[in-house]
VOBASE-577808 format. One record per residue (C-alpha): residue in one letter; z, y, x. Coordinates in pm, 1 decimal, padded with zeros to 6 digits. Last residue first. Layout:
<atoms>
(a; (Z; Y; X))
...
</atoms>
This chain:
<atoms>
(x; (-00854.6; 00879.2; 00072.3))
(x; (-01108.0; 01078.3; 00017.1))
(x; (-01416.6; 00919.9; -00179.8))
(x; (-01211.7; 00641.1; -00369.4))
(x; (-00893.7; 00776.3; -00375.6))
(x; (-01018.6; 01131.5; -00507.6))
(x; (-01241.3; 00995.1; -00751.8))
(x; (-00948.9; 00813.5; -00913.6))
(x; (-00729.2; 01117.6; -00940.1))
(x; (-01024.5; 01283.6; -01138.6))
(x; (-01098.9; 00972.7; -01354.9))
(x; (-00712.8; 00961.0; -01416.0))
(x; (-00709.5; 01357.0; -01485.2))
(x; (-00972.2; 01361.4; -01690.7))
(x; (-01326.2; 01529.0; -01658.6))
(x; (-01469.0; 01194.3; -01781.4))
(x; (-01384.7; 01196.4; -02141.3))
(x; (-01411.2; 01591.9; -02154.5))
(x; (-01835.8; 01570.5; -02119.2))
(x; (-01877.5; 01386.2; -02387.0))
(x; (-01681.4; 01608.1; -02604.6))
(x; (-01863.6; 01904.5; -02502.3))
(x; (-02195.1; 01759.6; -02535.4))
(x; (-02105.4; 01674.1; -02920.1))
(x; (-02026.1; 02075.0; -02955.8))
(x; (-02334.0; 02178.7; -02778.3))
(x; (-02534.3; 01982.1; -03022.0))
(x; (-02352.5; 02079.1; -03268.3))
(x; (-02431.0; 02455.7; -03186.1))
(x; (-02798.3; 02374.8; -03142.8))
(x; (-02814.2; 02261.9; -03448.0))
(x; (-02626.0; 02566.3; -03601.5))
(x; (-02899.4; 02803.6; -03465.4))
(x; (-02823.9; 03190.2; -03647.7))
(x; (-02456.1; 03159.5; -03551.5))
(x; (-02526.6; 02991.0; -03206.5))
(x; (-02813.8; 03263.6; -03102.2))
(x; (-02576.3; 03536.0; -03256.4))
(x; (-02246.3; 03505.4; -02995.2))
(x; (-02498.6; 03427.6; -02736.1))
(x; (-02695.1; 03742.8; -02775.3))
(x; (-02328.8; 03950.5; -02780.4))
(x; (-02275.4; 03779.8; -02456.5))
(x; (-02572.9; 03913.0; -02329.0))
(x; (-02547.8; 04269.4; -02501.4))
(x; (-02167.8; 04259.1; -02273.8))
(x; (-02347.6; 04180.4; -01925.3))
(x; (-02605.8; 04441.3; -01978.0))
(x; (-02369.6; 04697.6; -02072.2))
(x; (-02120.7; 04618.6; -01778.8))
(x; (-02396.4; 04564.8; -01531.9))
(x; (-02528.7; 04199.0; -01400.0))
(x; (-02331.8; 03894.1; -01456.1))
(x; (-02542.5; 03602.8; -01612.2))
(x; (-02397.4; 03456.7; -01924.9))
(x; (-02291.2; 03071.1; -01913.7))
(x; (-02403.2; 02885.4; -02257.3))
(x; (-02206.8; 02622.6; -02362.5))
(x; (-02218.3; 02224.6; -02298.7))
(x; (-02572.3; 02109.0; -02221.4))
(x; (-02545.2; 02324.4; -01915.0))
(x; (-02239.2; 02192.3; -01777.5))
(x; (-01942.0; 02423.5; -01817.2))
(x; (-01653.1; 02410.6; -01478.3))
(x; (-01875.6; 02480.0; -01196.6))
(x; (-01997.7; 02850.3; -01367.9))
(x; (-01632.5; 02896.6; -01501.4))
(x; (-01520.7; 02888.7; -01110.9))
(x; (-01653.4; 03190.2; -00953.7))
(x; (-01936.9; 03366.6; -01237.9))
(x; (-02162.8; 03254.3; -01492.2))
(x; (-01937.7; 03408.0; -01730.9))
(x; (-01855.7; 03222.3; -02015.9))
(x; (-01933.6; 03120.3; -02384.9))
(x; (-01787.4; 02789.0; -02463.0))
(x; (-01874.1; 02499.2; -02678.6))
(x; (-01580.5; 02417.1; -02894.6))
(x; (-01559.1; 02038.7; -02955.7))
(x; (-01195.6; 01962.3; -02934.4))
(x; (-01195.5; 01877.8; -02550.2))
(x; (-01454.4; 02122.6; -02478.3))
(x; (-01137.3; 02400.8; -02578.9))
(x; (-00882.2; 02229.5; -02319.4))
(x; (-01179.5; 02240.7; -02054.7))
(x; (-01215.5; 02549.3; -02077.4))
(x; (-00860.1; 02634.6; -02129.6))
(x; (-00780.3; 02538.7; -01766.5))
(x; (-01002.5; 02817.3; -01623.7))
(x; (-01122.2; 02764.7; -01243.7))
(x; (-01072.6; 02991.2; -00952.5))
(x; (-01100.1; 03302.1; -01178.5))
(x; (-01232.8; 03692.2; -01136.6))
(x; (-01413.4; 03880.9; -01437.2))
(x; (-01281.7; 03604.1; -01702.1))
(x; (-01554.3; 03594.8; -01986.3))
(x; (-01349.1; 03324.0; -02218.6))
(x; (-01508.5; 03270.2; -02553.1))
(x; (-01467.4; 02917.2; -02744.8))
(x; (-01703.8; 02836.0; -03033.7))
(x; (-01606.8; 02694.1; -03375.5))
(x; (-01269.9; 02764.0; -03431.4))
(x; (-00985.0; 02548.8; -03646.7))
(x; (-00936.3; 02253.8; -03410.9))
(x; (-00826.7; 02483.2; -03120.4))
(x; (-00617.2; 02704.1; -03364.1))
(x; (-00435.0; 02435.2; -03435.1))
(x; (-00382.4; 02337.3; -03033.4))
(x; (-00227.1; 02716.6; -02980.4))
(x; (00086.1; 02562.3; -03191.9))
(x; (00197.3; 02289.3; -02956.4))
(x; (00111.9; 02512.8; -02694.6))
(x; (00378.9; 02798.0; -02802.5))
(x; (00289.6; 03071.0; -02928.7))
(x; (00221.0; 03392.8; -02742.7))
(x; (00061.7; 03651.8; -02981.8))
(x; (-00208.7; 03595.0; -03312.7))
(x; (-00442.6; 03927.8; -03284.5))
(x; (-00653.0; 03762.4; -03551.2))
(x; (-01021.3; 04019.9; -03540.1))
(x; (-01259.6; 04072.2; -03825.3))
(x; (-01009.1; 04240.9; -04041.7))
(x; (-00997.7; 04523.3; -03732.4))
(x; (-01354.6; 04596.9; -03772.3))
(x; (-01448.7; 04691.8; -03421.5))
(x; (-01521.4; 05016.6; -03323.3))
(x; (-01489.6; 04988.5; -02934.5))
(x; (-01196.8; 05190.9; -02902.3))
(x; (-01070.5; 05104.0; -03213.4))
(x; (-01045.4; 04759.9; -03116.1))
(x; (-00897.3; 04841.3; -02722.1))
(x; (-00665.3; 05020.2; -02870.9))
(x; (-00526.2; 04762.7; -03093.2))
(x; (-00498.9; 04549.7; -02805.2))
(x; (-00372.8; 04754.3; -02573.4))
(x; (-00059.2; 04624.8; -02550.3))
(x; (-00109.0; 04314.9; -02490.9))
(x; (-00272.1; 04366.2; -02139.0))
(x; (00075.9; 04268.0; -01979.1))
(x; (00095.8; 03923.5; -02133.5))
(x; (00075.1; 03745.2; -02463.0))
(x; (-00177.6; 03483.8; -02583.7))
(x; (-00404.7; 03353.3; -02850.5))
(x; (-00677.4; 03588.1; -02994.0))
(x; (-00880.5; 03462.3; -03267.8))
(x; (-01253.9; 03608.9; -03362.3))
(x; (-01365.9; 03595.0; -03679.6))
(x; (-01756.3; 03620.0; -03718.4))
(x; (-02070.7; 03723.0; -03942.0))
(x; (-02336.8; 03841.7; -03807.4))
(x; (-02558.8; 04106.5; -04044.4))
(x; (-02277.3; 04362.0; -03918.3))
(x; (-02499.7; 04365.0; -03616.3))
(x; (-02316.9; 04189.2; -03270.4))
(x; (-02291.6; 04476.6; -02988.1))
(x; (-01921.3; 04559.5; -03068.2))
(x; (-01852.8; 04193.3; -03009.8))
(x; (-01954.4; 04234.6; -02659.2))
(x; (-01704.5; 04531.9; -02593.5))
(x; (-01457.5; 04280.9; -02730.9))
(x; (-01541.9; 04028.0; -02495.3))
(x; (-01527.2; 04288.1; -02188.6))
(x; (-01203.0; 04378.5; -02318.6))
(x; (-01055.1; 04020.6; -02290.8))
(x; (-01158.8; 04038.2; -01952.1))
(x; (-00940.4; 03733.2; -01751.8))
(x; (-00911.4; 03984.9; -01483.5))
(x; (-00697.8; 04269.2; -01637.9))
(x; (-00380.6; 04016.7; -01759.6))
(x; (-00403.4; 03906.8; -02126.1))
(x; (-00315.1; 03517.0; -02025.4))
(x; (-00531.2; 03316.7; -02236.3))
(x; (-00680.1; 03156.3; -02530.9))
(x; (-00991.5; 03328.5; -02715.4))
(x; (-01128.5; 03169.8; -03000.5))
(x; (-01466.2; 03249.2; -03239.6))
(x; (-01490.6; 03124.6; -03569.5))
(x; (-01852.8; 03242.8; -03685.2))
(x; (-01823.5; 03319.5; -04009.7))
(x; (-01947.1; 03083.5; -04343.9))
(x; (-02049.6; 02759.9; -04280.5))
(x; (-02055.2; 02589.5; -03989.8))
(x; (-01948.1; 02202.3; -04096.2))
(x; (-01776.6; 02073.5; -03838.1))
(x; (-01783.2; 01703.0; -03778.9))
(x; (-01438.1; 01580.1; -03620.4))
(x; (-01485.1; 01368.9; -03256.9))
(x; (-01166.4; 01196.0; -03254.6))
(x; (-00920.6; 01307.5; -02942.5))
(x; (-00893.3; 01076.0; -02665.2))
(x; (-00795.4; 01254.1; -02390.0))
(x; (-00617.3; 01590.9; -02533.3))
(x; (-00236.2; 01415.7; -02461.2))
(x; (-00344.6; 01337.4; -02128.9))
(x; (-00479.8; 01686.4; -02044.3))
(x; (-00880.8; 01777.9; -01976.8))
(x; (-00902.9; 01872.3; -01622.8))
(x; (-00821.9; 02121.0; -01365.6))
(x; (-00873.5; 02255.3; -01004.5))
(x; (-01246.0; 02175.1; -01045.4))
(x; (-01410.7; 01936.1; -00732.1))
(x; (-01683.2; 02094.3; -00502.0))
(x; (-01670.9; 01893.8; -00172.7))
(x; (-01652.0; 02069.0; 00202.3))
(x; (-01645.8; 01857.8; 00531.2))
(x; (-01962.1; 01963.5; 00676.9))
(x; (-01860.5; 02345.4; 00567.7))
(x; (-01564.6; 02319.5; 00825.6))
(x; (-01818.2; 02334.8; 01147.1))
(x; (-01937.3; 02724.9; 00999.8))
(x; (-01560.5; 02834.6; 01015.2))
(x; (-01476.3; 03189.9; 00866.5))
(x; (-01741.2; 03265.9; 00720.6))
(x; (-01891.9; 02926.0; 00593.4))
(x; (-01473.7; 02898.5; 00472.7))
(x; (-01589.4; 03180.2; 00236.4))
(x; (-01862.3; 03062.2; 00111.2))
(x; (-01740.7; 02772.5; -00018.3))
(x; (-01452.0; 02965.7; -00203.1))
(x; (-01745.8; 03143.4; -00366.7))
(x; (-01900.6; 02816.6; -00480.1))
(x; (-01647.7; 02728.3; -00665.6))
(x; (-01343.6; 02508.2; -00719.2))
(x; (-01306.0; 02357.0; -00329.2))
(x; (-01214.5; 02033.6; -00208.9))
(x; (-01154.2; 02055.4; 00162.3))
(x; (-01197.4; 01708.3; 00348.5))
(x; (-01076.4; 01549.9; 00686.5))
(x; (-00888.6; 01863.4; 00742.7))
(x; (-00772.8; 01964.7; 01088.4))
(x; (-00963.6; 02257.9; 01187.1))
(x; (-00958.4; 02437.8; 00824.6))
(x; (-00631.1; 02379.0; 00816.9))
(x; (-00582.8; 02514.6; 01170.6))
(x; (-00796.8; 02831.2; 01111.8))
(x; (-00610.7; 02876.1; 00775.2))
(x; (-00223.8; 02775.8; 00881.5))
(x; (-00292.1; 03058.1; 01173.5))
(x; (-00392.6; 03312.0; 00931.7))
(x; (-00572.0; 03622.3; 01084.3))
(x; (-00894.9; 03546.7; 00857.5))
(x; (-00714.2; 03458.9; 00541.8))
(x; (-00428.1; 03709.4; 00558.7))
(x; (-00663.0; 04057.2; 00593.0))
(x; (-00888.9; 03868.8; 00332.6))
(x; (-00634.8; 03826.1; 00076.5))
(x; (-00457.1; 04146.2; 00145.7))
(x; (-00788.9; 04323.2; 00133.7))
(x; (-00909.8; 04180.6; -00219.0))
(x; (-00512.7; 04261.5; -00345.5))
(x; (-00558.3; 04594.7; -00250.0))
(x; (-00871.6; 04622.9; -00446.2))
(x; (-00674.1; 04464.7; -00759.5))
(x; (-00371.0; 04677.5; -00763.9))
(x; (-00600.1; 04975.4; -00748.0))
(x; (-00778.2; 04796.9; -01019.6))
(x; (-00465.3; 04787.4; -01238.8))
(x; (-00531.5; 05134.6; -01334.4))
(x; (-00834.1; 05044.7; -01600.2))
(x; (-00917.2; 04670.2; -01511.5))
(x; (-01213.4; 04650.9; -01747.1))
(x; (-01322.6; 04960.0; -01609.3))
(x; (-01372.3; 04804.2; -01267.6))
(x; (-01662.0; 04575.8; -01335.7))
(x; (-01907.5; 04721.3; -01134.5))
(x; (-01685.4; 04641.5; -00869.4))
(x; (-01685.0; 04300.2; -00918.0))
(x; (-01388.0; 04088.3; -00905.2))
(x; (-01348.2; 03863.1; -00599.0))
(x; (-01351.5; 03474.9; -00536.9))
(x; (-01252.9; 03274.9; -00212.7))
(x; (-00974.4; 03220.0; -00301.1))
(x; (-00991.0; 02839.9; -00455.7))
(x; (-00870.9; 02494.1; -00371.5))
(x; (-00850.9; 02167.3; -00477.2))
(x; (-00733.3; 02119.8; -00268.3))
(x; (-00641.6; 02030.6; 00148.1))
(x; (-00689.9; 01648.5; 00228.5))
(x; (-00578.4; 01541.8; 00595.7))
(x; (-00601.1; 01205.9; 00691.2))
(x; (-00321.5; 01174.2; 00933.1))
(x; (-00271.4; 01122.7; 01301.8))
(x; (-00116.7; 01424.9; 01317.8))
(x; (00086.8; 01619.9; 01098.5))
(x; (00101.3; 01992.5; 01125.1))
(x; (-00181.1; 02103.5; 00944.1))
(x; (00027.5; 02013.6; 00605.0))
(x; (00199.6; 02333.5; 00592.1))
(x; (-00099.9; 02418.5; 00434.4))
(x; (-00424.7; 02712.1; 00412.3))
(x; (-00243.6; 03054.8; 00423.4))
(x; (-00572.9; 03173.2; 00192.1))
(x; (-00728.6; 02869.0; 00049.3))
(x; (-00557.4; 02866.0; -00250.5))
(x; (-00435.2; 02576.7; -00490.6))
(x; (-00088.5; 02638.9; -00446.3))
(x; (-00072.0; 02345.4; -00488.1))
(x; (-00262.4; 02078.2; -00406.5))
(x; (-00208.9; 01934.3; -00053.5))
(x; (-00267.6; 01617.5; 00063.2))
(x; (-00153.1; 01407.5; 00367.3))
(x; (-00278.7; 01075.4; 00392.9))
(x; (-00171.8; 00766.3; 00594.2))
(x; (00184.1; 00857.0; 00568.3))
(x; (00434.0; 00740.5; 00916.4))
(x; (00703.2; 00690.1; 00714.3))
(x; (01007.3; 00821.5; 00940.5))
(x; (00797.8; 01041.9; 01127.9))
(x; (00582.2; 01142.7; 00863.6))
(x; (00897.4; 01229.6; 00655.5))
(x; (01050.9; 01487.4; 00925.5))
(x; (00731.3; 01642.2; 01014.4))
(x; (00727.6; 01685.6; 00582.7))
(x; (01083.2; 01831.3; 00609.9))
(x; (00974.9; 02095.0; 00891.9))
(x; (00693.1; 02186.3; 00714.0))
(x; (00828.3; 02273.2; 00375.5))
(x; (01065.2; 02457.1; 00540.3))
(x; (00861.7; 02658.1; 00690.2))
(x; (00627.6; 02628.2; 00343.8))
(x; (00937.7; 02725.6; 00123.6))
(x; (00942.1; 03073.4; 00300.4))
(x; (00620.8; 03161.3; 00260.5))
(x; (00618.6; 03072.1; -00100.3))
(x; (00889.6; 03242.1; -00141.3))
(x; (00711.1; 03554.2; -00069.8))
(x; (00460.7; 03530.8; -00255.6))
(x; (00677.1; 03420.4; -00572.8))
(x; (00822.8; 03793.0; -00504.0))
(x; (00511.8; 03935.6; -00701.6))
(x; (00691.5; 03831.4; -01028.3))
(x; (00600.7; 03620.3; -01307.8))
(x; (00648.1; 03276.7; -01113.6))
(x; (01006.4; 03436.1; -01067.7))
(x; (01196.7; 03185.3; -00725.4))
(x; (01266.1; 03490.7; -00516.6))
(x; (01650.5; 03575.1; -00614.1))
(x; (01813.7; 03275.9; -00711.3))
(x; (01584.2; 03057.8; -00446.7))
(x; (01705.7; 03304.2; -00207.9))
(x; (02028.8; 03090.2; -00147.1))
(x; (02009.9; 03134.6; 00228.9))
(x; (01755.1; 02924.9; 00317.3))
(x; (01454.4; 02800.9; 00062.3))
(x; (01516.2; 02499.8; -00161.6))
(x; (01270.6; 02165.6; -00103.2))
(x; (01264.6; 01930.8; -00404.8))
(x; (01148.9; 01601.7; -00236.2))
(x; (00995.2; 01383.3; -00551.6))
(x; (00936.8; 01004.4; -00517.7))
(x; (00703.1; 00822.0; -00671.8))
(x; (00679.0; 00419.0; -00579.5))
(x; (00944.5; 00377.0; -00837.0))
(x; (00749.6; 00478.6; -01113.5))
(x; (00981.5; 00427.8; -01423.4))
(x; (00831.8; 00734.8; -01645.9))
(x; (01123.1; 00788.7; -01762.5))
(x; (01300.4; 00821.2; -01437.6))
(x; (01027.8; 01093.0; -01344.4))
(x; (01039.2; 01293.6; -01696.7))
(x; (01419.6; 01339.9; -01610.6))
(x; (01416.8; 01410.0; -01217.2))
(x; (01145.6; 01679.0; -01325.9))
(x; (01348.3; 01813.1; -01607.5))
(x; (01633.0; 01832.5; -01370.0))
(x; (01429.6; 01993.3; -01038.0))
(x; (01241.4; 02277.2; -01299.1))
(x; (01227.9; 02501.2; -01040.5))
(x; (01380.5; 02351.4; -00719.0))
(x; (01035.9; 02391.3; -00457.4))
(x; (00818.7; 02046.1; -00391.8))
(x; (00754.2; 01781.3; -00168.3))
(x; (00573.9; 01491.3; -00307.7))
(x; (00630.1; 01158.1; -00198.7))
(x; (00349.7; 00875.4; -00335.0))
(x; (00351.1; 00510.9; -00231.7))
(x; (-00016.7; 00441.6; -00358.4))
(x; (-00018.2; 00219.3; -00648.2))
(x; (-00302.7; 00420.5; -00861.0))
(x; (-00034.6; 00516.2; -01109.9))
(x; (00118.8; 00673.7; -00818.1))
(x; (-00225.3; 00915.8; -00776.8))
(x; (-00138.3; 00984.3; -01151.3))
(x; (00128.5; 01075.5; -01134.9))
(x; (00168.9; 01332.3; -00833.6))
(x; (-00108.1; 01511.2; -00933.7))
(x; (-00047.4; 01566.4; -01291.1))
(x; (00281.9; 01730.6; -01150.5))
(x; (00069.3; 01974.1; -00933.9))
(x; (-00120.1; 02020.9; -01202.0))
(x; (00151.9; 02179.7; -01459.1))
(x; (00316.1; 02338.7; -01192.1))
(x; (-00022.1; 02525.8; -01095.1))
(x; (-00138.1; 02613.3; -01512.5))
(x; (00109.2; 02440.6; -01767.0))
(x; (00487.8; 02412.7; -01768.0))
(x; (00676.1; 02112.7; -01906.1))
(x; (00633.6; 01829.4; -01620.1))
(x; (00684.1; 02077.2; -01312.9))
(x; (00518.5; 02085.2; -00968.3))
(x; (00443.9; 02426.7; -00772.6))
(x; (00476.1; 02364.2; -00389.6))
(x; (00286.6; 02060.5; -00433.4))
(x; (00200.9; 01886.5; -00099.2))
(x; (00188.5; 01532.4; -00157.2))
(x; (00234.5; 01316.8; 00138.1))
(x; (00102.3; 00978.9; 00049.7))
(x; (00160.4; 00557.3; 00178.3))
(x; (-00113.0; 00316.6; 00148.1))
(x; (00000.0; 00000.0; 00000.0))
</atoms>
């Protein structure tokens, strides 16, 4: 039995998004009989210790790796900028501990999956005589600049954070030797690709597209139900509301579609872009009847309005790789994306329809077009809609985890 270092900083049975893969991770490449230990930080430790013993797998077994000097307390906010920072300090000790295990297990494979960003690379580096295996990754993508005023003030925040991440990703030590050592670098889109060209031209020989998420267990298996298309155009949005996912670019779109097109369009979420929600509709002159502003709810409840709507619409401006994509192809909803970082990898073209990015206006009528081409061509929306479902019985996380051990590992 081939033994694994897991590297999943973020790792947590109830949460979604990084924790929520980096636990997927750990399962399921135990369910595959390799003897799995995954290092990871105290959040959730209990609930993780709980779902673990539950789940009976006694060839999985979780490090949970606290910080010095009782910082967890203070540093440990996934909402807050000082998660950085933690980070940085988990990964020394992170690296000491998995020097530590190697030596006393001697792994065959070291793999790292979250944080799923290249920049920093892994603590992993370290280990030799090892089968390295860094992501599924992403970082290497950037928000346009024609696409500031979607951003509004937080685009200071956002140019400052393109500098940081490239200031940090070519004067990184853990990048160059990460990029050095690894016997394969799975990466979420193209731009992240790019990126390690740049920096190392020898690393792009060992460089595999793979997305950074995948339909979830409990979504596997779900009955394919007819829709019948009458009526409106049920449109959903699921999402964070922070100033790259582009909620307002959507809306800006909608303001394009005739009154002769019937829609409704759902919005699912909270965050710090909330607040301008109402705004944002009178500012673009949308009929406010037309548009269900329905909040953070939890996921249990945002999977009814998955089996309600008819199309899913998600034009993120900068993304590694959208989990709700694949959540909303899962109950039939073709999306409408950006062809753009990771949502261009992540919709097949017999699934959705992925909008070239060109200006502001242009990009928004485009969107608008798609909106009306699958109200006024209900064929082609089932069509899309049966393609979708297809396509989410093999972008699970058990088909994912066993590409990985055949190809990488």
């Amino acid at each position: 039995m081939k033994k694994v270092l897991l590297s999943a900083y973020a790792c947590s049975p109830i949460r979604g998004s990084e924790p929520g893969n980096g636990w997927t991770w750990a399962v399921n490449i135990a369910n595959l009989g390799y003897e799995v230990w995954c290092i990871t930080n105290i959040e959730d430790k209990e609930i993780t210790e709980a779902h673990h013993q539950k789940l009976g797998l006694k060839n999985l077994h979780f490090i949970f790796i606290p910080v010095p000097f009782g910082l967890d307390k203070y540093l440990l906010d996934t909402s807050s900028k000082k998660i950085y920072f933690h980070y940085l300090l988990w990964r020394r000790r992170g690296a000491a501990i998995a020097l530590k295990l190697h030596k006393e297990n001697k792994f065959d494979i070291a793999h790292h999956v979250t944080f799923g960003s290249l920049q920093l690379g892994t603590c992993l580096w370290k280990l030799r005589n090892i089968n390295l295996v860094f992501g599924p990754i992403g970082g290497g993508q950037k928000a346009l600049p024609a696409f500031k005023e979607y951003f509004g003030k937080a685009w200071k925040i956002e140019k400052i954070r393109n500098v940081f991440s490239r200031l940090t990703f070519y004067f990184s030590k853990g990048t160059k030797e990460t990029l050095k050592r690894a016997r394969h670098i799975l990466v979420t889109n193209k731009d992240t690709e790019l990126l390690i060209k740049q920096k190392n031209s020898k690393a792009i020989a060992k460089v595999h597209f793979m997305l950074d998420n995948a339909v979830p267990e409990s979504m596997e298996n779900l009955p394919h139900v007819e829709k019948n298309y009458q009526g409106c155009l049920k449109l959903l949005w699921v999402g964070r509301m922070l100033p790259r996912k582009g909620l307002n670019l959507v809306l800006h779109a909608l303001s394009k579609i005739p009154d002769s097109v019937p829609y409704q369009l759902t919005i699912v979420g909270g965050g710090e872009q909330f607040q301008y929600l109402h705004e944002w509709i009178r500012k673009y002159k949308l009929d406010p009847q037309k548009i269900k502003i329905v909040g953070q709810i939890p996921f249990s409840d945002v999977i009814k309005h998955y089996q309600e709507s008819e199309v899913f619409i998600f034009c993120s401006l900068r993304d590694s790789c959208p989990a709700q994509i694949s959540e909303a192809m899962a109950f039939g909803l073709p999306p409408i994306v950006l062809d753009l970082h990771g949502s261009a990898l992540a919709v097949p073209d017999n699934c959705g329809i992925k909008v070239k990015v060109t200006t502001p206006e242009e990009t928004a009528a485009e969107i608008a077009k798609a909106v009306i081409s699958l109200y006024e061509n209900k064929n082609q929306l089932a069509l899309y809609s049966k393609a979708s479902i297809t396509y989410s019985k093999v972008n699970t996380w058990k088909k994912k985890a066993e590409y990985i051990s055949a190809n990488y590992y």
